[in-house]
ZAMARGU-4260 file (C-alpha; in steps of 0.2 Angstrom, whole numbers, plus 5000, padded with zeros to 4 digits):
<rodrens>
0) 5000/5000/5000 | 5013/5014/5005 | 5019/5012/4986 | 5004/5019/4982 | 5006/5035/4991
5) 5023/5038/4987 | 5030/5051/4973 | 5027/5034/4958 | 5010/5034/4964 | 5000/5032/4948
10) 4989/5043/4957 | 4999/5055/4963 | 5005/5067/4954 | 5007/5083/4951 | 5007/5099/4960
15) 4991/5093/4969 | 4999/5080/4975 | 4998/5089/4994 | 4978/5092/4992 | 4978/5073/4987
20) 4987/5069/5002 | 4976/5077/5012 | 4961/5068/5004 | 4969/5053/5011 | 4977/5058/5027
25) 4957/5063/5031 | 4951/5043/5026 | 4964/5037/5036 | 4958/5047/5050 | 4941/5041/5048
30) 4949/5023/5046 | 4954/5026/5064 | 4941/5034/5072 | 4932/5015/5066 | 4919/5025/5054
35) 4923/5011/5043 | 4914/5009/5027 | 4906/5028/5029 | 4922/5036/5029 | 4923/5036/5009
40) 4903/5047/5012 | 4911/5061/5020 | 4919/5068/5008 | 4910/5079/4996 | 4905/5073/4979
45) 4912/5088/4970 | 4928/5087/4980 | 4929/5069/4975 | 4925/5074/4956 | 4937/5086/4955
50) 4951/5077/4961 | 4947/5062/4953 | 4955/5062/4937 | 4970/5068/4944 | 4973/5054/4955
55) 4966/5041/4944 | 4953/5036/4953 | 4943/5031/4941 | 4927/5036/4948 | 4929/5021/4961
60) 4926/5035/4976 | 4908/5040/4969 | 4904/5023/4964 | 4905/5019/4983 | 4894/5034/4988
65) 4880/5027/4976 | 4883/5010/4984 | 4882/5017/5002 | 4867/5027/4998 | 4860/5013/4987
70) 4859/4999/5001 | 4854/5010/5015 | 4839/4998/5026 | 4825/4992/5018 | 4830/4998/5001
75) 4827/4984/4985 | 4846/4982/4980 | 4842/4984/4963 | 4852/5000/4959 | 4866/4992/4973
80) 4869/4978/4962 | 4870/4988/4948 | 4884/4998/4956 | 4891/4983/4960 | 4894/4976/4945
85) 4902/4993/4940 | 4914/4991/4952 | 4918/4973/4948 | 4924/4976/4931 | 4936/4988/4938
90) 4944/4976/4951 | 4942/4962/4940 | 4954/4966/4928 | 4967/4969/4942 | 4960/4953/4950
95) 4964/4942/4933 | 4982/4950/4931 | 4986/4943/4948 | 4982/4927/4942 | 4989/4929/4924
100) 5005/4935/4928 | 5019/4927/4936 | 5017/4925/4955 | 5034/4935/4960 | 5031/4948/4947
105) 5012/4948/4951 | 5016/4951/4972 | 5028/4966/4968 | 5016/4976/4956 | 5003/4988/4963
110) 4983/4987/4961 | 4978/5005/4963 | 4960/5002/4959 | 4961/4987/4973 | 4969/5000/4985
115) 4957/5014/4982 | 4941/5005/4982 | 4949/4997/5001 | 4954/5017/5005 | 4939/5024/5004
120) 4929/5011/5013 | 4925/4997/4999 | 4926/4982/5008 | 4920/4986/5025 | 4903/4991/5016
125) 4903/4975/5008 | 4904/4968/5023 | 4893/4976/5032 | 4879/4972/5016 | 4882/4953/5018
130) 4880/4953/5038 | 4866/4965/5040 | 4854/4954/5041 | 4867/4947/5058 | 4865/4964/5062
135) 4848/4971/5063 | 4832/4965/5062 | 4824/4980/5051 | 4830/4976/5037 | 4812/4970/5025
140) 4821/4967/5009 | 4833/4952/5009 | 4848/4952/4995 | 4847/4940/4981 | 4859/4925/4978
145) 4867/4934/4961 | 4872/4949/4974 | 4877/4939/4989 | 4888/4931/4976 | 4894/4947/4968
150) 4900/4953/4984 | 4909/4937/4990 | 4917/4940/4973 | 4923/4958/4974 | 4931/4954/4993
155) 4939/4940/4985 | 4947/4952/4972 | 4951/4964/4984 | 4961/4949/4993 | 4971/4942/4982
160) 4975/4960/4975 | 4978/4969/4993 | 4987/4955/5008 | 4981/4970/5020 | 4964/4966/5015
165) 4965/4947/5020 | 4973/4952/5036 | 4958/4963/5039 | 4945/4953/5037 | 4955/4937/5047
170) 4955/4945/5061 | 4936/4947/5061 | 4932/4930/5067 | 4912/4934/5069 | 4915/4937/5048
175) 4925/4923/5048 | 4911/4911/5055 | 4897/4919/5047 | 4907/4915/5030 | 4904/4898/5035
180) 4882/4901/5036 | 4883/4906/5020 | 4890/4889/5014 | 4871/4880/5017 | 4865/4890/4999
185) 4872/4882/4987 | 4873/4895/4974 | 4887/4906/4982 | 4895/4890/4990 | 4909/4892/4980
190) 4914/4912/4979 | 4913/4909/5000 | 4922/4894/4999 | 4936/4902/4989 | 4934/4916/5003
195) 4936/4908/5017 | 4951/4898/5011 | 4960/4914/5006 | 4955/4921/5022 | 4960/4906/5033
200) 4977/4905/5025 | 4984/4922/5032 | 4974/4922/5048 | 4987/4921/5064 | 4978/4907/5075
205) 4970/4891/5067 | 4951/4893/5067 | 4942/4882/5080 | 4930/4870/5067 | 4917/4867/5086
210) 4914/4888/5083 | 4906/4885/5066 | 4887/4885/5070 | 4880/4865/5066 | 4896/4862/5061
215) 4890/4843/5059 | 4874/4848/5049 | 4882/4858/5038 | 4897/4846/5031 | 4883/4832/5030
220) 4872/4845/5020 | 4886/4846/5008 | 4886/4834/4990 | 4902/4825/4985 | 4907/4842/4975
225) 4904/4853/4990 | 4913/4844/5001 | 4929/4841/4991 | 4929/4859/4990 | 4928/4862/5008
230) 4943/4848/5010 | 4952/4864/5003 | 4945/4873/5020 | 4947/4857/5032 | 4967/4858/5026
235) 4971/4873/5034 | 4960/4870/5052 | 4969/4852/5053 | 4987/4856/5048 | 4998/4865/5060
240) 5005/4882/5056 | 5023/4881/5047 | 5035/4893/5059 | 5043/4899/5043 | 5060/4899/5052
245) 5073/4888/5050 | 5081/4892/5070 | 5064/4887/5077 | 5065/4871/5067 | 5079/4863/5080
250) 5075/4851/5092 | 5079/4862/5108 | 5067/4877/5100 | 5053/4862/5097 | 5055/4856/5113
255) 5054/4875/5121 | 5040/4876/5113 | 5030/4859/5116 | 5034/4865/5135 | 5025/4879/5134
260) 5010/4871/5124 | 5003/4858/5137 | 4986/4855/5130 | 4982/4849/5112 | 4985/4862/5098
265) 4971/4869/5091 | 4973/4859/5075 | 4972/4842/5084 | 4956/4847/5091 | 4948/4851/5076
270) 4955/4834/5071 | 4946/4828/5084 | 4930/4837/5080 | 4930/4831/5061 | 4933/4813/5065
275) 4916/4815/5077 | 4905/4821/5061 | 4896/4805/5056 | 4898/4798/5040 | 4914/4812/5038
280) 4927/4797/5034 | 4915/4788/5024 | 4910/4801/5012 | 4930/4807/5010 | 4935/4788/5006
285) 4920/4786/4993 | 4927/4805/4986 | 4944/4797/4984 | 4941/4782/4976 | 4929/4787/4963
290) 4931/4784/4947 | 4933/4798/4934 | 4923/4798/4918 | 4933/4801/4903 | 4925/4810/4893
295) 4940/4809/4878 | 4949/4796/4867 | 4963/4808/4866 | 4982/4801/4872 | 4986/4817/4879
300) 4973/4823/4887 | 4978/4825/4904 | 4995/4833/4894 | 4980/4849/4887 | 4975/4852/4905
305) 4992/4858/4911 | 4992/4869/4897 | 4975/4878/4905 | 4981/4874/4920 | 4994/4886/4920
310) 4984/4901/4916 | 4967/4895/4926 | 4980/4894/4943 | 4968/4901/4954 | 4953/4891/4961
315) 4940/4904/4963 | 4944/4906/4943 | 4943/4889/4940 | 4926/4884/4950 | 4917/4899/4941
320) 4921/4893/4925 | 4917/4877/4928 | 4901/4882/4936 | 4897/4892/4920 | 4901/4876/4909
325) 4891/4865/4923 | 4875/4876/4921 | 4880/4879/4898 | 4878/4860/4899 | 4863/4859/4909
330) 4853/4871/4898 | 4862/4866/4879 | 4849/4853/4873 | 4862/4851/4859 | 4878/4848/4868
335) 4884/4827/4863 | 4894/4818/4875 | 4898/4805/4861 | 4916/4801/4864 | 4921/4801/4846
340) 4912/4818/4842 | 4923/4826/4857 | 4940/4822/4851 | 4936/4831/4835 | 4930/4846/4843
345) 4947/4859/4848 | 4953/4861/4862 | 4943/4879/4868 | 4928/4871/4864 | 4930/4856/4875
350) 4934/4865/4889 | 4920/4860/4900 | 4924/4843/4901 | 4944/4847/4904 | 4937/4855/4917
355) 4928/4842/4922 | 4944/4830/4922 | 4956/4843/4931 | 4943/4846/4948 | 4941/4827/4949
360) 4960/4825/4951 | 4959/4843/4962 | 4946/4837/4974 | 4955/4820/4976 | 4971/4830/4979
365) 4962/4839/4992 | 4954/4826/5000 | 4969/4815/5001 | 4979/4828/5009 | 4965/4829/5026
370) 4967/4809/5026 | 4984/4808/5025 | 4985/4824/5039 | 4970/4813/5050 | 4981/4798/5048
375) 4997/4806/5057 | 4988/4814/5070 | 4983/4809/5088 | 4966/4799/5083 | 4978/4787/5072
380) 4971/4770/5075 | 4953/4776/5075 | 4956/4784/5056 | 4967/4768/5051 | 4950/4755/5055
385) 4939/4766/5045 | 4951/4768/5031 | 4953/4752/5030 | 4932/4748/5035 | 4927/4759/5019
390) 4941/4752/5008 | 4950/4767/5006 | 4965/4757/4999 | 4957/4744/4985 | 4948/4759/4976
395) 4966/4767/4976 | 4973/4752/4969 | 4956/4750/4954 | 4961/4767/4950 | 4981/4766/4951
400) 4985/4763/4931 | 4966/4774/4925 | 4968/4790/4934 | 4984/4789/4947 | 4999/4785/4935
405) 4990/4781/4918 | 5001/4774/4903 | 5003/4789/4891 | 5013/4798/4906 | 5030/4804/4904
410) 5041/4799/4918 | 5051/4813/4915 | 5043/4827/4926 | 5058/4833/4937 | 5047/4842/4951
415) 5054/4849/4967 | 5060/4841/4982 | 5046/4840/4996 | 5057/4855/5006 | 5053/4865/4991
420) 5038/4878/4986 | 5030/4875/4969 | 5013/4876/4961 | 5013/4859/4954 | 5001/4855/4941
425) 4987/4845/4948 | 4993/4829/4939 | 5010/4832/4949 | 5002/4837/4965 | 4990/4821/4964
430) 5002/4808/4963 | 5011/4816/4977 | 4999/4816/4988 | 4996/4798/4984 | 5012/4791/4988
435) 5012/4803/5005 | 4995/4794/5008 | 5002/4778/5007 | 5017/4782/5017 | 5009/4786/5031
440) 4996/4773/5030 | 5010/4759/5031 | 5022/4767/5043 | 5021/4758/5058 | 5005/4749/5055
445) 4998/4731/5053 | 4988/4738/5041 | 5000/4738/5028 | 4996/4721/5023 | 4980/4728/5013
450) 4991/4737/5001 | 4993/4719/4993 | 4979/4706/4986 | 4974/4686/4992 | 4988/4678/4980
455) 5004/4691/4986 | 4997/4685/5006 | 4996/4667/5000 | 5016/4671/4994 | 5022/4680/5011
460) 5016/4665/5020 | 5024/4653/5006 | 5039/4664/5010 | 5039/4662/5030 | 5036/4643/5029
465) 5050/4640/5016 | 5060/4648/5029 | 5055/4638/5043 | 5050/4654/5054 | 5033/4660/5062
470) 5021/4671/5051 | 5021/4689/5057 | 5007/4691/5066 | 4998/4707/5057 | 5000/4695/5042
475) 4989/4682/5050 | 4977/4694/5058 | 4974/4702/5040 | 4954/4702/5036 | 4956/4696/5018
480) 4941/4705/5014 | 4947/4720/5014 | 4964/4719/5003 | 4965/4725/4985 | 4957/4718/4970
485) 4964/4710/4956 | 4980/4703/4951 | 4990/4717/4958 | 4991/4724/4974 | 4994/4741/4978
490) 5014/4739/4983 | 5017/4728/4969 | 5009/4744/4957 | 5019/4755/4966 | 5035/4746/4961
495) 5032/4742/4943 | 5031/4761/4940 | 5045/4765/4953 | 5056/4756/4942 | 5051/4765/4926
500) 5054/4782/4933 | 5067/4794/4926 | 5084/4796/4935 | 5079/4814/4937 | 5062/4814/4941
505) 5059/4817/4962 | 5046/4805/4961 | 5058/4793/4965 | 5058/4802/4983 | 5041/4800/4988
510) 5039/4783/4979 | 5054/4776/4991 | 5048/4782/5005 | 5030/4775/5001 | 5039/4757/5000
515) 5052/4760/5014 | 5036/4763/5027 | 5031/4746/5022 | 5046/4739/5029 | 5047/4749/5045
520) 5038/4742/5062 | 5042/4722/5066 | 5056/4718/5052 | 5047/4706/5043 | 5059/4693/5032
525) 5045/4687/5021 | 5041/4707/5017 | 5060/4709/5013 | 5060/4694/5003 | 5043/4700/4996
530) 5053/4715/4987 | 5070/4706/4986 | 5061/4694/4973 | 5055/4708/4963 | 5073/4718/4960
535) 5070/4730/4971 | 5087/4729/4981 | 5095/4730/4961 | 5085/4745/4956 | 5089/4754/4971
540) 5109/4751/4967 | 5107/4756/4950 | 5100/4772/4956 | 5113/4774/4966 | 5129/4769/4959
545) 5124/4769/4938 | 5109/4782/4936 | 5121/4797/4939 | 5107/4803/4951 | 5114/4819/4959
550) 5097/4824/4968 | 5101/4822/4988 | 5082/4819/4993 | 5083/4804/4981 | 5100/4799/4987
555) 5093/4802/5005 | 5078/4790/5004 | 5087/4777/4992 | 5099/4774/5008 | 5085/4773/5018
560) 5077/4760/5009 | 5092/4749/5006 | 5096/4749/5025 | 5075/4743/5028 | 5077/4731/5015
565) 5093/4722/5019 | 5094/4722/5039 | 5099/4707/5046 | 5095/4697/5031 | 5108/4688/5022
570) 5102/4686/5007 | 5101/4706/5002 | 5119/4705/5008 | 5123/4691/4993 | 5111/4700/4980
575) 5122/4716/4985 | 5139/4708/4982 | 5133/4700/4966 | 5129/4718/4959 | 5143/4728/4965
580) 5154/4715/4957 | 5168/4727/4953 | 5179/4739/4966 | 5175/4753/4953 | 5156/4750/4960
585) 5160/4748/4976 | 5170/4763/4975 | 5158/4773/4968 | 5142/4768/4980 | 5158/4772/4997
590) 5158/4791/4987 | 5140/4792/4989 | 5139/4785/5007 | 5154/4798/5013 | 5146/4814/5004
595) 5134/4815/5017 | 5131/4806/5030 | 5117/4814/5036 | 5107/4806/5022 | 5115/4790/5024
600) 5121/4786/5043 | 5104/4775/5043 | 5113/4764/5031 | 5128/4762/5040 | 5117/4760/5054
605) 5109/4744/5047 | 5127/4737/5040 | 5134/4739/5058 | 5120/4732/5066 | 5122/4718/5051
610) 5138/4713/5054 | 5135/4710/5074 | 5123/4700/5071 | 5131/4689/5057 | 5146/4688/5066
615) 5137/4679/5079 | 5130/4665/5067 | 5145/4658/5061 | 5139/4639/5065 | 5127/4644/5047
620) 5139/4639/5032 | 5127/4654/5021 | 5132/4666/5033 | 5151/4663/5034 | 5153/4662/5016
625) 5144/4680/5013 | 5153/4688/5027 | 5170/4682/5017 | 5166/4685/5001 | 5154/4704/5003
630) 5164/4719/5001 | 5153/4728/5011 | 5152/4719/5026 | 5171/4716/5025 | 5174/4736/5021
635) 5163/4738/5038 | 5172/4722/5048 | 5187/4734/5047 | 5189/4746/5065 | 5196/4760/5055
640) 5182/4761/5045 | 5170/4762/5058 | 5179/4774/5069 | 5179/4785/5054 | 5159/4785/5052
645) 5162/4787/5071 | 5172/4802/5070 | 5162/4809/5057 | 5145/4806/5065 | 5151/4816/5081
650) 5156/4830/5073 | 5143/4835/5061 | 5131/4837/5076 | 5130/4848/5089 | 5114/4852/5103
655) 5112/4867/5096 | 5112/4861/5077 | 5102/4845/5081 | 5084/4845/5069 | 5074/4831/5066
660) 5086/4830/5048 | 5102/4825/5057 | 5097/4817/5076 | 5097/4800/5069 | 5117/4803/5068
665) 5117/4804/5085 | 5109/4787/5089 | 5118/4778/5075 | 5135/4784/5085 | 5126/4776/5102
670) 5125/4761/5090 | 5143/4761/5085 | 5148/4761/5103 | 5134/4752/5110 | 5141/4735/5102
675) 5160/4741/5105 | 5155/4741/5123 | 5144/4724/5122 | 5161/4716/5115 | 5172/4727/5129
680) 5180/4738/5117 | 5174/4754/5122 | 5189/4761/5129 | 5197/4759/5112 | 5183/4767/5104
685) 5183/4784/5117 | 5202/4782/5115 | 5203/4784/5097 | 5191/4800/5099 | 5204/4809/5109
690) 5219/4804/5096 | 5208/4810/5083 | 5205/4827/5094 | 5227/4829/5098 | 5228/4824/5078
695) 5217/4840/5074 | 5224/4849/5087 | 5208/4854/5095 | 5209/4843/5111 | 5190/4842/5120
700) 5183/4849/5107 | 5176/4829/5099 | 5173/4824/5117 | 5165/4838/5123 | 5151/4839/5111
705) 5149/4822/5113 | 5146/4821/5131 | 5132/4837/5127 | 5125/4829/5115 | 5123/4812/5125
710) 5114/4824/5141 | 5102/4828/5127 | 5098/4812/5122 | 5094/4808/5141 | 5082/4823/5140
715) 5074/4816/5128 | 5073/4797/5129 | 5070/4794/5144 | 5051/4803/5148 | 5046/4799/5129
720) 5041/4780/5129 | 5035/4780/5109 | 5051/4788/5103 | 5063/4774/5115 | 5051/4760/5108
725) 5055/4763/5092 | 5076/4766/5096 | 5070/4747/5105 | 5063/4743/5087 | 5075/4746/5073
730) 5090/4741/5080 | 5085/4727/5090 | 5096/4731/5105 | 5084/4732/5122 | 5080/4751/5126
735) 5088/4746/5144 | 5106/4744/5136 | 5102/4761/5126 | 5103/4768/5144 | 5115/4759/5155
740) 5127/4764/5138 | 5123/4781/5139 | 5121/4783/5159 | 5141/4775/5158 | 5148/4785/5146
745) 5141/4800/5154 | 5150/4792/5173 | 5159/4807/5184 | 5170/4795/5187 | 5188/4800/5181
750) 5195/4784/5185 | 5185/4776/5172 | 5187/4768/5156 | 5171/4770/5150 | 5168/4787/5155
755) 5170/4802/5143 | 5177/4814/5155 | 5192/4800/5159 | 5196/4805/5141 | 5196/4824/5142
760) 5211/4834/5148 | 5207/4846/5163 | 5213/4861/5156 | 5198/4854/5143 | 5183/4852/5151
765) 5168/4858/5149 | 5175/4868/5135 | 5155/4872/5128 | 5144/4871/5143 | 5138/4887/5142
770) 5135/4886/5123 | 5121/4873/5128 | 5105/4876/5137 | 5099/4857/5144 | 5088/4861/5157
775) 5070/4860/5145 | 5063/4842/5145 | 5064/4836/5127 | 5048/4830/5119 | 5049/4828/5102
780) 5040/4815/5091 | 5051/4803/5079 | 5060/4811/5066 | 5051/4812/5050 | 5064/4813/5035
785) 5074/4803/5045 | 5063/4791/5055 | 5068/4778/5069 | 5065/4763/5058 | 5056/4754/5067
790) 5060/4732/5069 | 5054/4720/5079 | 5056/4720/5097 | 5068/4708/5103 | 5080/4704/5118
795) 5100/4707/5116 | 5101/4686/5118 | 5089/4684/5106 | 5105/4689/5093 | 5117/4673/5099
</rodrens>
């Protein structure tokens, strides 16, 4: 706004420019004195005239008197909406450059007929006109749908125009509620949808959903198209706010901050409040699983929609279009929906049915995103049993190769990494949100079994009695019913086009992780196998040594992966020597593993653990002869090797520094020297941490962040029973030995071998203390980009 009123204004200009200040300077002073949407009627008409074309007002200040006069109580509105529309062409044109333009370019260029029309009280009389009937009981004459709608529309110009506009009206929350009452009439559902979610998105505090008046009777009054739009809604009430600052992402700010916030987060409650609707979850699973009627024989037809997609980026656009094509259709008597006699007819001329096709795959984006949000939240279990109740995940699977990831598709989209901000087409965005879905569906759950059909169960167990061990019980407690349909599961889908996908593309991110949550909870031999059998472990190799992928989100969840899929199991060890046949290979996966070990400390954290295991198994002839013929396991048999990860993993970290990106570092060091110690060699291993520190010649520096970073960890772990589980989990080793290792390393005891302080020079100790602030509880939930894989929970001696 303050560009506006500077010497570029394109309004003011000249030697009047003073008396045009003043002008303003008395609007701003009725702005404060709270005269709201009078302020503009004060000022005479001839004054207002005059000064018009100077300023370039464009007769916007006049228009509003007539408005204001025009709408007074108990008047008909006909000359009100005639004034409206007036106004509306002259904020529209601003409205649809916003949207036209490039977004950067778009947010730094100035709306003067926006501004002035919000100067000179614009929008709080359009407020005022929608809520009167709130307000007062005198008013006779009631405002049509068409005005209603109109008006809705202009405050959504004025929005997306003006950011001080939004701000306004969010922090008027009996606006923001009554927005909601005007959702029941289906004819301006969509203008205050589109509102409301504009509004919502820049409002400070997350709305609380129980404050929406019959909250229940209004989602349940809502048809599938209304209430895929409010999922648009629902994502900003359910989500919680990103801090936008990359300081408040570390563990000790989250922690601060969970202290401070007790009781659940607004968010959660409104999770819980959805979750209480009847029917809610029903209607959202039937929403995502529906099929889409294609409406074209054309191969690239999903390829024209981007094409409009890029200018129709805006959904209150979008939905007005396609409610003008939805009524055209109703009333056209001649319109065909013959297949053949569409794909003749050009592009502009079918755009109704594009239309059509690009909100199904909007709505389903939308309404994936609040099951996936659901499904991570408190209520998890609850959401997971009618997920799987209403078969959430066959319908995904009938709909995989027809709509999710269809034939004709080029798997050569390279789209941003998930940290990244991008307006991805609605193609892009679906299948995204897909493969997030089923991330957080499998991870951690005994559901996860109902993302394959009867035969790929009936080939688990197969797998488990050929290997003369138990069957995992989620597998045996599986209702059958309720798995996918057809001769492929979901998984099995998932990794037929996995293998298909470009080196570059960062689907390859989001698809690993889909499949690596599949592995996670109790290590499973018969699931590894599953995916063994099916080239999974080559694939992932080929990504990483031969595809020449240099995207570190890839990388990242590629390593991940691997680690999941060969734990503990000999045969991914064999498959991996018979690959990386060559040192040149071997050489080239070490490079990747060294370049950042904060993507791939998990892997080395599964080849350590590995090797323990192994080494104690030597009475099995397999095991011995792939402990002396695998590179890798002989490349990690070697001490040196390991107390360079260890080194390395100390020193990349610090309390301060620690996010949920890097902790796992931490705990795969706590693994390095938790098996040193179980074989009573962790002297040697503190030992060679303070050569290392004379070598650098920084004594104490190694050791001391060490020692802080291991008070942290008891901060943490020890009051958080969900996040020591899953440490319990994914490495096997009892949570008990976690501590006892930590509570000895952490010993005052100079005198002992085992103690980090026996290792640090007095002139050295406590180099950092005051760097570090311990003294908040830690609280924070498992890391997501670099989970605890969870394994099965097992006792120490269950490993000799």
């Amino acid at each position: 706004m303050a560009t506006l009123l500077g010497p570029e204004s394109p309004w003011m200009g000249g030697k009047k420019r003073s008396r045009n200040r003043n002008i303003v300077t008395r609007i701003r002073q009725n702005q404060i004195a709270g005269r709201g949407f009078s302020r503009g009627t004060q000022l005479p008409e001839a004054l207002l005239k005059e000064r018009d074309k100077r300023a370039k007002w464009h007769g916007i200040p006049i228009l509003l008197q007539e408005l204001y006069e025009s709408s007074q109580l108990n008047s008909d509105y006909t000359r009100t909406h005639t004034v409206l529309k007036e106004l509306s062409s002259l904020l529209s044109m601003e409205a649809m450059s916003f949207v036209t333009e490039d977004r950067k370019t778009a947010q730094e260029s100035t709306f003067p007929n926006t501004y002035t029309f919000d100067l000179f009280g614009g929008v709080d009389l359009l407020v005022e006109l929608l809520m009167r009937p709130t307000l007062t009981t005198l008013q006779k004459s009631k405002m049509n749908d068409d005005l209603m709608k109109d008006c809705l529309s202009v405050l959504y110009n004025c929005c997306i125009c003006t950011e001080g506009v939004t701000k306004s009206l969010a922090s008027r929350d009996d606006f923001v509620l009554f927005l909601f009452t005007l959702m029941t009439n289906k004819k301006t559902f969509l203008q205050t949808a589109t509102l409301i979610e504009d509004i919502l998105g820049v409002k400070k505090e997350v709305i609380q959903l129980e404050w929406i008046p019959n909250l229940s009777g209004l989602v349940q009054s809502f048809d599938q198209q209304q209430l895929a739009n409010f999922c648009r809604i629902l994502s900003v009430t359910i989500s919680e706010p990103d801090v936008g600052n990359d300081d408040k992402h570390t563990l000790l700010a989250k922690n601060a901050q969970q202290k401070r916030n007790t009781s659940p987060s607004r968010a959660e409650v409104n999770q819980v409040t959805l979750l209480n609707i009847p029917g809610f979850i029903e209607r959202l699973c039937k929403l995502a699983t529906r099929k889409v009627s294609e409406a074209t024989g054309t191969s690239n037809f999903l390829q024209e929609l981007e094409e409009w997609y890029t200018w129709l980026d805006n959904t209150l656009v979008l939905d007005a279009l396609m409610q003008i094509a939805t009524d055209e259709a109703e009333h056209s008597s001649t319109e065909s929906s013959d297949e053949s006699t569409l794909a003749t007819i050009p592009l502009r001329h079918r755009l109704p049915q594009s239309m059509k096709m690009v909100h199904e795959i909007m709505y389903k984006v939308e309404v994936l995103y609040v099951l996936c949000v659901l499904l991570m939240g408190r209520q998890r279990n609850q959401v997971h049993k009618m997920l799987a109740e209403f078969r959430l995940i066959p319908g995904l699977n009938n709909l995989f190769e027809k709509l999710i990831w269809r034939k004709y598709t080029a798997s050569n989209h390279v789209v941003h990494g998930q940290h990244e901000n991008c307006d991805c087409s609605p193609e892009i965005s679906f299948k995204i949100q897909f493969l997030r879905l089923l991330q957080s569906f499998s991870d951690h759950h005994e559901n996860k079994y109902l993302l394959l059909n009867a035969q790929e169960l009936n080939e688990l167990s197969a797998i488990s009695l050929k290997a003369n061990i138990p069957e995992v019980e989620a597998l045996v407690n599986t209702d059958r019913s309720l798995v996918c349909d057809g001769k492929k599961g979901l998984l099995t889908r998932l990794l037929t086009v996995m293998k298909r996908e470009s080196p570059d593309s960062s689907f390859r991110f989001w698809q690993a992780r889909a499949v690596e949550s599949f592995l996670r909870g109790a290590t499973s031999y018969a699931d590894q196998m599953f995916l063994l059998k099916r080239g999974l472990l080559e694939h992932i190799l080929f990504c990483i040594i031969d595809s020449g992928c240099k995207s570190r989100d890839v990388l990242q969840s590629y390593f991940d992966l691997l680690g999941e899929l060969m734990k503990f199991n000999i045969d991914a060890f064999k498959r991996f020597n018979k690959y990386v046949n060559t040192e040149e290979k071997f050489q080239v996966f070490l490079t990747q593993i060294n370049s950042s070990l904060v993507d791939s400390n998990m892997l080395v954290r599964c080849i350590v653990l590995s090797l323990d295991r192994f080494e104690s198994q030597t009475e099995d002839v397999k095991v011995v002869e792939v402990l002396s013929e695998c590179c890798l396991l002989s490349y990690m048999a070697r001490v040196e090797n390991r107390l360079s990860f260890l080194f390395r993993l100390v020193n990349i970290i610090n309390v301060q520094t620690l996010t949920q990106e890097n902790v796992s570092c931490l705990n795969t060091s706590l693994v390095i020297l938790m098996l040193a110690r179980r074989r009573g060699k962790l002297p040697f291993y503190l030992n060679a941490l303070r050569e290392k520190e004379y070598a650098e010649k920084y004594p104490g520096c190694l050791l001391n962040n060490f020692n802080n970073l291991l008070h942290f960890w008891q901060h943490h772990y020890l009051n958080k029973d969900k996040d020591s589980t899953c440490l319990e989990n994914s490495s096997c080793i009892p949570f008990s030995f976690w501590k006892e290792t930590v509570s000895v390393l952490l010993g005052e005891d100079r005198t002992s071998p085992c103690a980090i302080i026996s290792y640090i020079d007095e002139p050295y100790m406590e180099l950092d203390r005051d760097l570090y602030s311990l003294e908040t509880p830690q609280s924070r939930l498992v890391p997501q980009h670099h989970p605890a894989h969870a394994e099965s929970s097992c006792t120490w001696s269950s490993w000799y």
